[in-house]
DOKOLFI-228537 format. One record per residue (C-alpha): residue in one letter; y, x, z. Coordinates in steps of 0.25 Angstrom, whole numbers, plus 5000, padded with zeros to 4 digits. Layout:
// residues N
<r><residu>A</residu><py>Y</py><px>X</px><pz>Z</pz></r>
...
***
This chain:
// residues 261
<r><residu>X</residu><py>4956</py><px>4982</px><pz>5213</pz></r>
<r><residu>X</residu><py>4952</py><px>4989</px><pz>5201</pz></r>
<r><residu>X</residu><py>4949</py><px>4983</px><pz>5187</pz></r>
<r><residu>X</residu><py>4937</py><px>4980</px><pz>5184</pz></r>
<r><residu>X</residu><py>4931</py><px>4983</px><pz>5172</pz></r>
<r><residu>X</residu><py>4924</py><px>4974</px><pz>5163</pz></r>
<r><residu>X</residu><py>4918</py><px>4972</px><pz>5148</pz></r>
<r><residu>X</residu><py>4922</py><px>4963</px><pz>5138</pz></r>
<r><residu>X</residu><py>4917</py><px>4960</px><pz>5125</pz></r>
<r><residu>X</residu><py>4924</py><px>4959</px><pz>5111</pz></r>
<r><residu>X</residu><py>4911</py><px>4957</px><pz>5102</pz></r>
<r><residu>X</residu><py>4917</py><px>4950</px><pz>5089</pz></r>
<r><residu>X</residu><py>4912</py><px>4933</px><pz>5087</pz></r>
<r><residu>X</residu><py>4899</py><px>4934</px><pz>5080</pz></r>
<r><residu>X</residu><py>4908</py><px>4923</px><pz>5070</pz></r>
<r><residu>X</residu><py>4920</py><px>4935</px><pz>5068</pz></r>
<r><residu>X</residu><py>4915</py><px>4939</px><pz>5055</pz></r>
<r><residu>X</residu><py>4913</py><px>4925</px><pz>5050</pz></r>
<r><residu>X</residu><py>4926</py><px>4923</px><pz>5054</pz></r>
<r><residu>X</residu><py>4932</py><px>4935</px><pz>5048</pz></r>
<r><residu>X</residu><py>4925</py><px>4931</px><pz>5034</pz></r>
<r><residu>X</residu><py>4929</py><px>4916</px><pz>5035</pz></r>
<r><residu>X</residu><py>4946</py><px>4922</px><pz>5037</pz></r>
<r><residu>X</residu><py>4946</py><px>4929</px><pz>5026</pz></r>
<r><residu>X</residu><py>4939</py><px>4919</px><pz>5016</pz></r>
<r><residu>X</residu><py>4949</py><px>4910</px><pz>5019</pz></r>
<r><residu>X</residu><py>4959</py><px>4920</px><pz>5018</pz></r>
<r><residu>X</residu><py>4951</py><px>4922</px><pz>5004</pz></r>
<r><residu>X</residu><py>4951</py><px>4906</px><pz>5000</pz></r>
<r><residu>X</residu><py>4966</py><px>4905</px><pz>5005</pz></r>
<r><residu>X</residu><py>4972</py><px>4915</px><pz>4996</pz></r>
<r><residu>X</residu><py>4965</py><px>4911</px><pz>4984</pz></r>
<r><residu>X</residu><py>4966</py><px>4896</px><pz>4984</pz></r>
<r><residu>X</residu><py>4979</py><px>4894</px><pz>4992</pz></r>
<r><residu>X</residu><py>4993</py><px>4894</px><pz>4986</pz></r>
<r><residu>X</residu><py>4999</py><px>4903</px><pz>4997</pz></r>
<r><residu>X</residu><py>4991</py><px>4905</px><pz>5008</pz></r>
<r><residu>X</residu><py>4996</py><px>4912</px><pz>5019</pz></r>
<r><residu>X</residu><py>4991</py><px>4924</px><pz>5021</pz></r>
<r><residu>X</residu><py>4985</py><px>4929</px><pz>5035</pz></r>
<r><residu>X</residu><py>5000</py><px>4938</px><pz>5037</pz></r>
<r><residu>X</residu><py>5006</py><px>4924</px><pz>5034</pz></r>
<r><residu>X</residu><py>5011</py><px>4929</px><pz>5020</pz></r>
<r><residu>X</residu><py>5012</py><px>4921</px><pz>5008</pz></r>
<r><residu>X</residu><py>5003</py><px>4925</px><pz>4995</pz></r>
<r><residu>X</residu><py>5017</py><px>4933</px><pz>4992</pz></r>
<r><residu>X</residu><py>5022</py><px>4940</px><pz>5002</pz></r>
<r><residu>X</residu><py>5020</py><px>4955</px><pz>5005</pz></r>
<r><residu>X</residu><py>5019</py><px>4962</px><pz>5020</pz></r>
<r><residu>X</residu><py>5031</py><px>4968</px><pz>5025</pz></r>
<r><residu>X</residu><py>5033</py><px>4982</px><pz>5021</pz></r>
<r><residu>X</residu><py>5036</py><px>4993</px><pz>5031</pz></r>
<r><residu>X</residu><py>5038</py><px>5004</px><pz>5026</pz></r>
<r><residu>X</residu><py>5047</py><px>5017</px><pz>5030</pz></r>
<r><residu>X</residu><py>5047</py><px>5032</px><pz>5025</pz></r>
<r><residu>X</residu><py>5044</py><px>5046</px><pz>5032</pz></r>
<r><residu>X</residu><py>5034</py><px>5043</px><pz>5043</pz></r>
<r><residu>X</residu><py>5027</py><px>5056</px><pz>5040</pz></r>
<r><residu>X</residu><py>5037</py><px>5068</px><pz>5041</pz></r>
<r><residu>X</residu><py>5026</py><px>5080</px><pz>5037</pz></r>
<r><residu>X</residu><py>5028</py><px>5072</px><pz>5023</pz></r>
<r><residu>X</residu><py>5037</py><px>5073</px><pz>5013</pz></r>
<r><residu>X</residu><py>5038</py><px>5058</px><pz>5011</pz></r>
<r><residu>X</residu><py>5032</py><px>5050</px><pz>5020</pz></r>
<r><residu>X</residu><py>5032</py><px>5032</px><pz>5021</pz></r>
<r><residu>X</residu><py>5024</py><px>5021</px><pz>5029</pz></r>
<r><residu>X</residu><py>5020</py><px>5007</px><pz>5025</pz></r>
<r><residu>X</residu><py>5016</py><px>4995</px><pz>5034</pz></r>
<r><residu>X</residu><py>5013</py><px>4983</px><pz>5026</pz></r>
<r><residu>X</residu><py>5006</py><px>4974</px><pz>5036</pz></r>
<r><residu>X</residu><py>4994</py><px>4981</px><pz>5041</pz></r>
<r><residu>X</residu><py>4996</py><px>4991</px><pz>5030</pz></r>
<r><residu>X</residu><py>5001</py><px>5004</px><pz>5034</pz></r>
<r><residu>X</residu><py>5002</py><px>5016</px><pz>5027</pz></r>
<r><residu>X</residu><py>5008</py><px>5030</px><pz>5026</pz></r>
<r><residu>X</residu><py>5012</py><px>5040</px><pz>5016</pz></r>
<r><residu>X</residu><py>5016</py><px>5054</px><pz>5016</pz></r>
<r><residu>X</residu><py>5020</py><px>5063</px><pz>5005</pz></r>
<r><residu>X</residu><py>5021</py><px>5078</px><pz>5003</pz></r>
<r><residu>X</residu><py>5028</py><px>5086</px><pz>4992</pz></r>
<r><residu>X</residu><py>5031</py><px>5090</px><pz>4981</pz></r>
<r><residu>X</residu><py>5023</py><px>5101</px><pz>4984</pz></r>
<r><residu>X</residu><py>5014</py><px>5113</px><pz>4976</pz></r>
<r><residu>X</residu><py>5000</py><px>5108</px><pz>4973</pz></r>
<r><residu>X</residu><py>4989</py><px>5117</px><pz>4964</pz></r>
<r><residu>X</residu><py>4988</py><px>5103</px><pz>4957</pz></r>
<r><residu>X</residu><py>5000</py><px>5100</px><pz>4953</pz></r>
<r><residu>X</residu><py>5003</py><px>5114</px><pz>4945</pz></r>
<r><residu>X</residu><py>4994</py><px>5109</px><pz>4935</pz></r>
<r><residu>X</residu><py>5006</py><px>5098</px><pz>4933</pz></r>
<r><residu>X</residu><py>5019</py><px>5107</px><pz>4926</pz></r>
<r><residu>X</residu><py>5027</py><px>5095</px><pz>4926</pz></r>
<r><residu>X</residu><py>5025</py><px>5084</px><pz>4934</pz></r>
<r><residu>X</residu><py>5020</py><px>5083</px><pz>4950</pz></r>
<r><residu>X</residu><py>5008</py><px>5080</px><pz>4955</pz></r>
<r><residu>X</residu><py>5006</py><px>5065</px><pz>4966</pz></r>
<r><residu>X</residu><py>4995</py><px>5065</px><pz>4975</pz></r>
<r><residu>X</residu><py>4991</py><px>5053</px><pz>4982</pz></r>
<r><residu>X</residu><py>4982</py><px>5050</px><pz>4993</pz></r>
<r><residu>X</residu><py>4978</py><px>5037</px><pz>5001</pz></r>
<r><residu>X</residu><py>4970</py><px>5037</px><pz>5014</pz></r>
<r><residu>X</residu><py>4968</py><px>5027</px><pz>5024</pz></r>
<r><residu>X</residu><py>4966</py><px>5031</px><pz>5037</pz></r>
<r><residu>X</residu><py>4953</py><px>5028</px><pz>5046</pz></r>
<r><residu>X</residu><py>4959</py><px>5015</px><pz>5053</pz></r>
<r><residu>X</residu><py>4965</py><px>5010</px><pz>5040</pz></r>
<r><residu>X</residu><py>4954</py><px>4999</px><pz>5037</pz></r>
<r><residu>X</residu><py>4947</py><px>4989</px><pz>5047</pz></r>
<r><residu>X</residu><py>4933</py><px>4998</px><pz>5044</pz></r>
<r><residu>X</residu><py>4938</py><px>5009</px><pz>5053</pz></r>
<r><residu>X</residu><py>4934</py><px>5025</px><pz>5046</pz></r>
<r><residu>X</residu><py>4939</py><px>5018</px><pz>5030</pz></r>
<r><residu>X</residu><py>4949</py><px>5026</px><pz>5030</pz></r>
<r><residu>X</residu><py>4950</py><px>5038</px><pz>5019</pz></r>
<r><residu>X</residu><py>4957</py><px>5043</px><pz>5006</pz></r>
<r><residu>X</residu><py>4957</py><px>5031</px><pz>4997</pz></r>
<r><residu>X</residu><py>4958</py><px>5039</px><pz>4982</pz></r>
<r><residu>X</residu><py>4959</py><px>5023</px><pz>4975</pz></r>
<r><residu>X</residu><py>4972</py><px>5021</px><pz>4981</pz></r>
<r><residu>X</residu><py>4977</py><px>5036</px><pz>4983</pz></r>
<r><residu>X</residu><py>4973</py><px>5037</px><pz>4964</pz></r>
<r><residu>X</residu><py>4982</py><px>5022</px><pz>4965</pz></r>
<r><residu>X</residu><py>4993</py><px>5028</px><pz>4974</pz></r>
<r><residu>X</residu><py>4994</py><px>5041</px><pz>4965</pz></r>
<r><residu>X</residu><py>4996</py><px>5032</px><pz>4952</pz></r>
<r><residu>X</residu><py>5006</py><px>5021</px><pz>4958</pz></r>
<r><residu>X</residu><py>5015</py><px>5032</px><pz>4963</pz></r>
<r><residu>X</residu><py>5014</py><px>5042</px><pz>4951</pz></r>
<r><residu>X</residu><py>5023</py><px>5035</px><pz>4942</pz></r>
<r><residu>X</residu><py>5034</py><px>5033</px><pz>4951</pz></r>
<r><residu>X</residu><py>5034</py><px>5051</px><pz>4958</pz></r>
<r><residu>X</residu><py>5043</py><px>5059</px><pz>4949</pz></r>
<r><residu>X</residu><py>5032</py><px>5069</px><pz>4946</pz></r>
<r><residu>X</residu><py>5039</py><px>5077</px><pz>4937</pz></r>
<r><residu>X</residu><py>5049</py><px>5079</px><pz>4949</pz></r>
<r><residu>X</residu><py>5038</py><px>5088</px><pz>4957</pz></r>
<r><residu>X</residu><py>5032</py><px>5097</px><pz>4947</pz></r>
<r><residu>X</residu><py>5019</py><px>5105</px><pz>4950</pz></r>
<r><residu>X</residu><py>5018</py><px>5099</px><pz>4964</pz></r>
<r><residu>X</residu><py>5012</py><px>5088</px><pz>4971</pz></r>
<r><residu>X</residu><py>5017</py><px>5075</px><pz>4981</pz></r>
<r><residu>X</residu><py>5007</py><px>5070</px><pz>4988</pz></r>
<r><residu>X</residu><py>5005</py><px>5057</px><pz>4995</pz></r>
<r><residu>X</residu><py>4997</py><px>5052</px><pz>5007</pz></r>
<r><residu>X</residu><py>4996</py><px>5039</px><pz>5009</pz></r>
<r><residu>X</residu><py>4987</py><px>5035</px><pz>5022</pz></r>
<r><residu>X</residu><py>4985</py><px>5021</px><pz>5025</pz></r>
<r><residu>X</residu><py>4985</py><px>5018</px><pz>5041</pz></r>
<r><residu>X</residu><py>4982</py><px>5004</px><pz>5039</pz></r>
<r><residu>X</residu><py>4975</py><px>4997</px><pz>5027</pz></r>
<r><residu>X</residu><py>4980</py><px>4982</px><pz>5028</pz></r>
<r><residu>X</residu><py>4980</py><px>4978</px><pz>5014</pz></r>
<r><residu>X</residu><py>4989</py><px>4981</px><pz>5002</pz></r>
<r><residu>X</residu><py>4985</py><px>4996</px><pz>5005</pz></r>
<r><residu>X</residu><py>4989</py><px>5001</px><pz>4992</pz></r>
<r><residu>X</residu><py>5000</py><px>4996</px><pz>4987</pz></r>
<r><residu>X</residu><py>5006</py><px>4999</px><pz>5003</pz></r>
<r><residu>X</residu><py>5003</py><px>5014</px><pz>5001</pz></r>
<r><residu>X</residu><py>5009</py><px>5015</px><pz>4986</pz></r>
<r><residu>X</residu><py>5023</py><px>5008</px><pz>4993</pz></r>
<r><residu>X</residu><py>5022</py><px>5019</px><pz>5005</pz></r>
<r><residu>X</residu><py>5018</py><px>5030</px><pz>4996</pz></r>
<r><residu>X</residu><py>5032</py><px>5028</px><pz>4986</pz></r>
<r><residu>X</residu><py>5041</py><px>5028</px><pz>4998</pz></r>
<r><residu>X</residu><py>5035</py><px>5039</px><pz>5005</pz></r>
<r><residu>X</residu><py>5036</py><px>5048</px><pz>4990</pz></r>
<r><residu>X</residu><py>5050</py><px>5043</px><pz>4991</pz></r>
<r><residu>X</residu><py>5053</py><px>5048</px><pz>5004</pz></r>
<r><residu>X</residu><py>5046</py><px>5061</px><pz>5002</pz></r>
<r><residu>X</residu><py>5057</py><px>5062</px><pz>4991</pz></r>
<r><residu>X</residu><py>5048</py><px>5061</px><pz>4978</pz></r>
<r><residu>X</residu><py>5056</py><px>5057</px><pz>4966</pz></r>
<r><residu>X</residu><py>5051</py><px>5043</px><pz>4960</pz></r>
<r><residu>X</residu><py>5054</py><px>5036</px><pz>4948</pz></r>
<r><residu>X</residu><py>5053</py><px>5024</px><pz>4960</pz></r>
<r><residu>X</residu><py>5046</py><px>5019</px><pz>4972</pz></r>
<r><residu>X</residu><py>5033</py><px>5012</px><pz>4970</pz></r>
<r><residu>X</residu><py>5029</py><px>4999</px><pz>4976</pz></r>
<r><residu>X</residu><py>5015</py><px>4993</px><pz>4977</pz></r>
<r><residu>X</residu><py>5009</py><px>4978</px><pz>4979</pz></r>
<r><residu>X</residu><py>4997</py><px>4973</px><pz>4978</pz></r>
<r><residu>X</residu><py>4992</py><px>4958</px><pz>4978</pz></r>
<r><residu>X</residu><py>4979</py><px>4952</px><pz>4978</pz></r>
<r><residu>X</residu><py>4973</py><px>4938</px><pz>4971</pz></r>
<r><residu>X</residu><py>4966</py><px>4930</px><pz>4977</pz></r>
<r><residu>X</residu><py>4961</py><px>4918</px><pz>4968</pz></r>
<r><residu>X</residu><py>4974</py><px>4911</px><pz>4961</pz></r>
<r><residu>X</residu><py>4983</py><px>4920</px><pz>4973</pz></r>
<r><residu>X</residu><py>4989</py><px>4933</px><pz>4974</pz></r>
<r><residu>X</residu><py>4993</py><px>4939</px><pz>4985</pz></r>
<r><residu>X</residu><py>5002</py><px>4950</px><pz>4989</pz></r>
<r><residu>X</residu><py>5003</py><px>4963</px><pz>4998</pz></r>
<r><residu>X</residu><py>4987</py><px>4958</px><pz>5000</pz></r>
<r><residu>X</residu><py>4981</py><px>4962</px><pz>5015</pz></r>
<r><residu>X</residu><py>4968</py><px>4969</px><pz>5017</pz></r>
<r><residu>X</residu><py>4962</py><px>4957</px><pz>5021</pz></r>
<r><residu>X</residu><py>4967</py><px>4949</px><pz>5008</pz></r>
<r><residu>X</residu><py>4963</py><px>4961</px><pz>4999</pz></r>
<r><residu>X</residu><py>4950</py><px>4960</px><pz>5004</pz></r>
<r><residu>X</residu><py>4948</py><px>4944</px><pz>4998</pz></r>
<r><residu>X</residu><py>4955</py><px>4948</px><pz>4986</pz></r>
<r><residu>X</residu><py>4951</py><px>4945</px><pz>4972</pz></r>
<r><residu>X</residu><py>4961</py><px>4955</px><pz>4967</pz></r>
<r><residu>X</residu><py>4972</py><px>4964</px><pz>4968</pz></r>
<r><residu>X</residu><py>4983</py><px>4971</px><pz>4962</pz></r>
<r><residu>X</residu><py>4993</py><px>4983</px><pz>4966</pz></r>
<r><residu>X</residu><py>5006</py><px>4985</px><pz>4958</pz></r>
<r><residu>X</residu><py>5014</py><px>4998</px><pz>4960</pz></r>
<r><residu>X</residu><py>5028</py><px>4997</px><pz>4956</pz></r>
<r><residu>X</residu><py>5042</py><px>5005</px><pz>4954</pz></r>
<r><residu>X</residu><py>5052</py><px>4994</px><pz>4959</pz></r>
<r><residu>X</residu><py>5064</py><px>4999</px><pz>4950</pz></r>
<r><residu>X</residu><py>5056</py><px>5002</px><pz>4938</pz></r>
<r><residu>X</residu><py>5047</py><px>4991</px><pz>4938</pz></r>
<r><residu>X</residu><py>5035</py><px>4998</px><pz>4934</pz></r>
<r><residu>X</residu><py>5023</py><px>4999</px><pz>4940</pz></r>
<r><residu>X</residu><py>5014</py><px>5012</px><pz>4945</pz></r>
<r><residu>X</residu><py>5000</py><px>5005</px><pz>4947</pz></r>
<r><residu>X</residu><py>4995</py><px>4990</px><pz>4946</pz></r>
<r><residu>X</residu><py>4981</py><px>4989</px><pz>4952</pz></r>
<r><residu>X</residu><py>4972</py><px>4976</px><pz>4949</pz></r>
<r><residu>X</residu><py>4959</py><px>4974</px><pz>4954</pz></r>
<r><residu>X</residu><py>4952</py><px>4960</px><pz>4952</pz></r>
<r><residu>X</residu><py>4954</py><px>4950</px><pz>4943</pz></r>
<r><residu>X</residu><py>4968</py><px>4943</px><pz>4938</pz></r>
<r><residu>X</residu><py>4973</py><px>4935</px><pz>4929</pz></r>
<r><residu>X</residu><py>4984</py><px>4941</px><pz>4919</pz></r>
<r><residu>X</residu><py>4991</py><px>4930</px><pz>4925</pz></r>
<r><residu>X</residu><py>4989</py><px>4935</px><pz>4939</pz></r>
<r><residu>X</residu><py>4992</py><px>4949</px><pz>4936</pz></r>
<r><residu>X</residu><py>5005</py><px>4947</px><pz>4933</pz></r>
<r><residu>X</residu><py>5009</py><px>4937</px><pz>4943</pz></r>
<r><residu>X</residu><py>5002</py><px>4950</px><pz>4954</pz></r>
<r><residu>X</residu><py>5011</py><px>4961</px><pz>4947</pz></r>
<r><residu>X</residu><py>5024</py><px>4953</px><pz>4946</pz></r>
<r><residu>X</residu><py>5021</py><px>4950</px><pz>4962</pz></r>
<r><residu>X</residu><py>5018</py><px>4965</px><pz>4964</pz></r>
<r><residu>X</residu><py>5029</py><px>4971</px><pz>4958</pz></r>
<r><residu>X</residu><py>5039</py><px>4960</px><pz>4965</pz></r>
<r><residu>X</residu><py>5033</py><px>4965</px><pz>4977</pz></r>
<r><residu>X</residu><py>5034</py><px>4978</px><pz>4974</pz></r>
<r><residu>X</residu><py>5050</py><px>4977</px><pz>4971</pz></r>
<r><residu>X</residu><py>5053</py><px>4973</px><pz>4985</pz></r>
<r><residu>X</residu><py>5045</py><px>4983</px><pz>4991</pz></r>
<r><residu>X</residu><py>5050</py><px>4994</px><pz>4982</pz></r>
<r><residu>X</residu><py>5066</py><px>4990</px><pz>4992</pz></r>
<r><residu>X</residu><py>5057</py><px>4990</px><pz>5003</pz></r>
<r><residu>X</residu><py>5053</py><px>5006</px><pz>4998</pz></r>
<r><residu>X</residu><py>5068</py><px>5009</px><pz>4993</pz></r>
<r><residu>X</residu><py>5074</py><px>5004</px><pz>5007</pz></r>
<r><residu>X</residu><py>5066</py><px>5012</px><pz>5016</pz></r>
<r><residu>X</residu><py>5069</py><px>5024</px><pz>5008</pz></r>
<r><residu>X</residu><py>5085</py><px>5021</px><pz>5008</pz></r>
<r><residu>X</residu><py>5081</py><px>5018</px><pz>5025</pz></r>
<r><residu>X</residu><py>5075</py><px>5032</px><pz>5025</pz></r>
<r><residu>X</residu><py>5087</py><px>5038</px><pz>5017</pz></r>
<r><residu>X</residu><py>5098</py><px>5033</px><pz>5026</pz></r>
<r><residu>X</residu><py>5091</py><px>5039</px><pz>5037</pz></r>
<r><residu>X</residu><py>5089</py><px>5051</px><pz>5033</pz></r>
<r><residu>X</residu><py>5102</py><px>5052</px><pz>5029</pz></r>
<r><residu>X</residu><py>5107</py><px>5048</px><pz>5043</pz></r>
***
């Protein structure tokens, strides 16, 4: 006997948007008011995503690195040192371009994705002070950063694969940079914030940082804080940011024992 065919229906409640907007309001009213609510990924206030992260997933490249922070993924590729008309007009120094796209399936609102010049102008500057420009003179490294997934944290994500993946393409850096961000949500800060927490969020601060100097590339801060506030985000940040900075150093020792081998 054959299978008969039949239709079935998979029309949405007519309650499912009130539903949705009732989740995230008391996702809203949990974080600002409560002490340590745990999150819908069942961190604390202060616990980041775990990082996966390794170099040379693109071998047309230079460099290449992938991040996977949660539903976050993201991928990198480098090319050069090489000639570029622009960069004759620099005698001295190297020129660093930066580009960030998402793809078309990155965002829940399918056909989003495109070049986002915001974070390819932030990428540019939290990575400049830490390439060696002086090292390439009158030629030009650029750097394609594509985000597959956007799951929250976006940029800060592709600032950490973006250092590795310079580092693996053999660019000489005064260090690796790290991002973090956090967001505040009444009295609370969260960090390594999701898409769905950025989205209720009443501000928000990324840090870039260079671990073993201790400086940082690019603080960005939207909403309002306290001065008191600030401070407590950065040092959080930058904490963050050291840990994920061994995270950066081991793959790269990992992919040096293997090419080694």
């Amino acid at each position: 006997m054959s299978a008969q065919a039949g239709t079935g229906t998979y029309s949405p409640a007519a309650a499912a948007g009130d539903k949705r907007r009732e989740k995230r309001e008391e996702l809203r009213r949990h974080l600002a008011e409560d002490a340590d609510w745990p999150r819908a990924d069942g961190r604390s206030f202060h616990d980041c995503r775990p990082a996966f992260m390794q170099t040379g997933p693109t071998t047309a490249a230079s460099g290449s690195a992938y991040a996977e922070f949660g539903t976050t993924k993201v991928i990198v590729s480098v090319f050069g040192p090489r000639e570029s008309k622009k960069a004759m007009l620099y005698s001295d120094v190297g020129r660093l371009n930066c580009n960030v796209s998402y793809t078309t399936f990155a965002t829940p609102v399918r056909g989003q994705g495109a070049d986002n010049k915001e974070y390819s102008s932030m990428l540019h500057k939290a990575l400049e002070g830490a390439v060696m420009l002086h090292t390439f003179p009158k030629t030009t490294v650029d750097v394609f950063a594509l985000v597959l997934e956007s799951g929250g944290s976006d940029l800060p994500i592709i600032i950490s694969c973006a250092s590795l993946a310079l580092a693996d393409a053999g660019i000489m850096m005064y260090d690796l940079v790290a991002s973090v961000s956090v967001s505040c949500f009444g009295k609370n800060i969260i960090i390594d914030p999701t898409s769905d927490e950025e989205a209720w969020q009443d501000g928000s601060l990324v840090v870039a940082f260079m671990p073993a100097r201790k400086e940082i590339t690019q603080l960005t801060l939207t909403g309002e804080w306290s001065d008191g506030r600030i401070t407590n985000a950065v040092e959080l940040c930058m904490d963050a940011c050291i840990k994920l900075g061994d995270i950066l150093r081991e793959r790269l020792k990992e992919t040096a024992i293997l090419t080694s081998e």
